[in-house]
N, C-alpha and C positions, 0 to 999 in steps of 0.2 A: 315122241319128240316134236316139238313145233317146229313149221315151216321158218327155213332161214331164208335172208333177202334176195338170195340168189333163185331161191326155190320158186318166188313171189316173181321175178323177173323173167325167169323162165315160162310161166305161163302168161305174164299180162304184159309184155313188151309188146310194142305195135308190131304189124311186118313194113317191111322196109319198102320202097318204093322204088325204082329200077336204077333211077341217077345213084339211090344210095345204096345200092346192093351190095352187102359184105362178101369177101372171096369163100370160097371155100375150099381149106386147105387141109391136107392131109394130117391126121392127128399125130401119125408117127414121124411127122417131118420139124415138129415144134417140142422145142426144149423151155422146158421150166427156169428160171432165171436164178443160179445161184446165189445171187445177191439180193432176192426179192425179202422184203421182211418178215413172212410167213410162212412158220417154218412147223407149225402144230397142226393136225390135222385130224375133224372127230369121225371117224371110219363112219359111223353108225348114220351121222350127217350125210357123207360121200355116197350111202349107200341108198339113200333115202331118195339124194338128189340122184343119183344113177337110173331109179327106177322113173322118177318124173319124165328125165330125159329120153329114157326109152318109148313112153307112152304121147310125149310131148316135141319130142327134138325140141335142141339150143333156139332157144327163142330170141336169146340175148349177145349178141354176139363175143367173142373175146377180143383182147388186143396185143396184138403182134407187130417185131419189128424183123428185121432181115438181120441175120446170123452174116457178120460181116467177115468169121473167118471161114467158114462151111458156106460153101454155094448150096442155094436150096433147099437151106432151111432155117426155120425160123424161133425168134427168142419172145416166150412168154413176158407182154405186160402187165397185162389184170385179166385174171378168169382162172387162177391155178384149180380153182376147188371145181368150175363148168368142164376144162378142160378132165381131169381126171376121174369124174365123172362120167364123162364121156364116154372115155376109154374102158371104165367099169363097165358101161354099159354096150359094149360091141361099137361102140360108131366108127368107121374109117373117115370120116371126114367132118369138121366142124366149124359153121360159119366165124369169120376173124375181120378184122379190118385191121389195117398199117398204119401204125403211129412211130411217127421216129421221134417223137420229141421228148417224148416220156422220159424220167428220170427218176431214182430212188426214193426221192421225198414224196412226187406224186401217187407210187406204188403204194406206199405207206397209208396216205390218205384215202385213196382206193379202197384200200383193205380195210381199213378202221370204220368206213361208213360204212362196209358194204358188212362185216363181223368181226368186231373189236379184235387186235392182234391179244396176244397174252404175253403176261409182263416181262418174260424172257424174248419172245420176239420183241417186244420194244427199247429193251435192254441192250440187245444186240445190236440194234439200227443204230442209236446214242451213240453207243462204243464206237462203231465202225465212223461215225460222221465226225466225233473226237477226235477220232485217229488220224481223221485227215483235214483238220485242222478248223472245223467248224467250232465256237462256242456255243454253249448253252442260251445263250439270247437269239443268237442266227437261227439256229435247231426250231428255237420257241416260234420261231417268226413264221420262218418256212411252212411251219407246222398248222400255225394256227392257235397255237395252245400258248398257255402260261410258262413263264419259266419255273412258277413250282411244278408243275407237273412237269416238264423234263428232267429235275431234282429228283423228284419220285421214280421216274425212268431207270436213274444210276441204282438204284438196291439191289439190283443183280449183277451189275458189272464188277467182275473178279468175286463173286460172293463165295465166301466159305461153306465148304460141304455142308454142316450142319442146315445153313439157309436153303440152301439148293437140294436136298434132300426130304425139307419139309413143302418145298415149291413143286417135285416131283411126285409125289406121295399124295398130293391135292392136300394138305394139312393148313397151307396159308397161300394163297394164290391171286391177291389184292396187293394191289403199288401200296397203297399206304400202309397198311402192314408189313409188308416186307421192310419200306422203308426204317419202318420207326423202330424194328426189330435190328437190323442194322445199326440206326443211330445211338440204342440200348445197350448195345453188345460193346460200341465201342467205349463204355464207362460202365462197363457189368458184364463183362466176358462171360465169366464161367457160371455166374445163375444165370445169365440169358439161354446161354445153351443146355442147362440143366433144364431148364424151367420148359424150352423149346421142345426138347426130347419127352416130357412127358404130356404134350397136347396130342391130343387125339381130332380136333378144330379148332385154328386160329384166329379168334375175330379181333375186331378191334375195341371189343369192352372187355375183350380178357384183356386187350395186351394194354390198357388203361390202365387197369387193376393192377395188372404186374409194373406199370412204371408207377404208380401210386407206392406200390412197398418200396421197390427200390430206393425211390428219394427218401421217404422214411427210414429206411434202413441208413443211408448217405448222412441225413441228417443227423440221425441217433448216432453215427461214426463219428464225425462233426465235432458233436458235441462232447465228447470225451474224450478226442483229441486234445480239443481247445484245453479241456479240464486237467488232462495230463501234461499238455506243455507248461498251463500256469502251474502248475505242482512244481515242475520238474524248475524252471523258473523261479520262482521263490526260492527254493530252497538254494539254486546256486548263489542267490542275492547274498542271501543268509551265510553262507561259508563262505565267500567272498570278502561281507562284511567282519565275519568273525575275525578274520586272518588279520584284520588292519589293527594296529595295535590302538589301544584308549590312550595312552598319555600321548601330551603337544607336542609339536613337531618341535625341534632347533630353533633358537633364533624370533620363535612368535611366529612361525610362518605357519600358513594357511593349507590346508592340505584339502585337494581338490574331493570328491568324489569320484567316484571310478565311472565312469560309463557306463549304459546300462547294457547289457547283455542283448543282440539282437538276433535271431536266428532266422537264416537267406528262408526266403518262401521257394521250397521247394515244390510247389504246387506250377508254377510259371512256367506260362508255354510259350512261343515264337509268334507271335501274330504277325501272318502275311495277306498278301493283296495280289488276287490270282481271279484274269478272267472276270472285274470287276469284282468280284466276291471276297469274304471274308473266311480267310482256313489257318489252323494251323501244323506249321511244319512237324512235320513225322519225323522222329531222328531214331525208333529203334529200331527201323526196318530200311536196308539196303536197298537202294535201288536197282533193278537190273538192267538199266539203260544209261547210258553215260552225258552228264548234263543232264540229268532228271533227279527231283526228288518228291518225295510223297507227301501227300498234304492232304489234310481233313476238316472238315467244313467245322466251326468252333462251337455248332450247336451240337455238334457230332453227325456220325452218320459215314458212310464208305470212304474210304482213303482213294486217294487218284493221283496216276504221275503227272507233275508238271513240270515243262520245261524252266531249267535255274533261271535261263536269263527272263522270263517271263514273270517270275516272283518281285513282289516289292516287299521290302520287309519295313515292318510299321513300328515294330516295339513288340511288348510283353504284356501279356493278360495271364491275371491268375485263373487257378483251379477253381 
């Protein structure tokens, strides 16, 4: 397995110069940071890097803040993977420096240069910054990144067994596959999941190819739809007409034509305005939070709660 960047830092970090001397604190005295984004870990990596450390000691130091309900002891910034390493490797003590400033978006960043998180860690961090009232543009900003890629972020938030199943299993393990697997599902349910169940690997020239049939299959539905309404159509014209009797009305009077027959598009969905964006309203599924309803982006793709009073409603777009 190839050296990861921590592996690289550990041997060719400079050493420090006295003004800058890291502490060196007890390894069992520093707690991992429940909230940190990183939450996957490659054993076979940790063991790799465990042996470096042993022949090498932390060359790099971690960062650490003061555990402000526990005296004397301290809460991991960046270093989960140096830190436990560490400890794999016998060490009681491991150089750290104090950062109080740090915060979760910067963990994240940390992590991402330092060994891309996986799309469930990313999925998580989204969710929780949602939850506490961050948009997707702030998220983007903070980040550095696109708001399509924070977009891609949500394919795991609330994902259904089937997704989550194929994401554990290592069968599809890329944002944009998940996403667009998601966005699929939500206008092809039951082949998505069918079709999902029997990959053995998910790329995204299969999952091409599988939305290639799909439309074609939508289309060829489409189309004999249309053919079956005009059928059904004509012929109510036709009995309609029949019923109306041939001879003149009373009097010379002019006898209107009946109106034509128009049948509601029930295709038509709620177009609203959420978060800057374009979704629409979800009405088969119950909310379970009170003042919340669900809403899905109109290109498809995961459903998400949003506050009522935060909805603007625009009108109706069809099917």
């Amino acid at each position: 397995m190839p050296l990861q960047l921590d592996d690289l830092a550990a041997l060719d970090a400079p050493t420090l110069q006295a003004n800058g001397q890291p502490l060196m604190l007890s390894a069992d005295c520093i707690d991992e940071d429940p909230d940190q984004p990183r939450h996957e870990f490659d054993s076979n990596a940790l063991s790799e890097l465990a042996e470096t450390i042993r022949e090498r000691g932390v060359r790099q130091p971690i960062s650490v803040r003061p555990d402000l309900q526990q005296a004397g002891r301290w809460v991991l910034n960046f270093g989960a993977r140096r830190l436990r390493a560490s400890k794999l490797a016998g060490l009681k003590e491991i150089p750290a420096f104090i950062d109080t400033t740090a915060d979760s978006y910067d963990q994240l960043i940390e992590n991402e240069q330092r060994e891309g998180l996986k799309p469930l860690e990313l999925a998580l961090f989204v969710q929780k910054r949602l939850a506490m009232g961050d948009n997707q543009a702030e998220i983007a900003k903070r980040l550095g990144k696109s708001r399509q890629w924070v977009t891609l972020t949500t394919a795991l938030i609330e994902a259904p067994d089937w997704l989550l199943q194929a994401y554990r299993e290592g069968r599809c393990r890329g944002m944009n596959e998940l996403y667009e697997l998601r966005r699929l599902h939500g206008e092809h349910a039951q082949a998505v999941e069918g079709w999902v169940a029997q990959q053995a690997a998910i790329t995204r020239d299969r999952i091409a190819l599988l939305r290639d049939e799909l439309e074609a299959r939508s289309a060829q539905a489409s189309t004999r739809g249309a053919e079956s309404r005009g059928l059904v159509r004509d012929d109510a014209i036709v009995a309609e007409r029949s019923n109306v009797s041939d001879s003149p009305p009373p009097n010379g009077a002019v006898r209107a034509d009946p109106p034509p027959t128009r049948s509601p598009n029930s295709d038509q969905r709620i177009h609203v305005e959420f978060d800057g964006q374009d979704y629409q309203l979800v009405v088969s599924v119950a909310p379970d939070q009170p003042g919340h309803l669900y809403v899905r982006p109109l290109k498809g793709g995961p459903r998400r709660l949003a506050p009522a009073a935060g909805l603007k409603l625009l009108g109706f777009v069809g099917g």
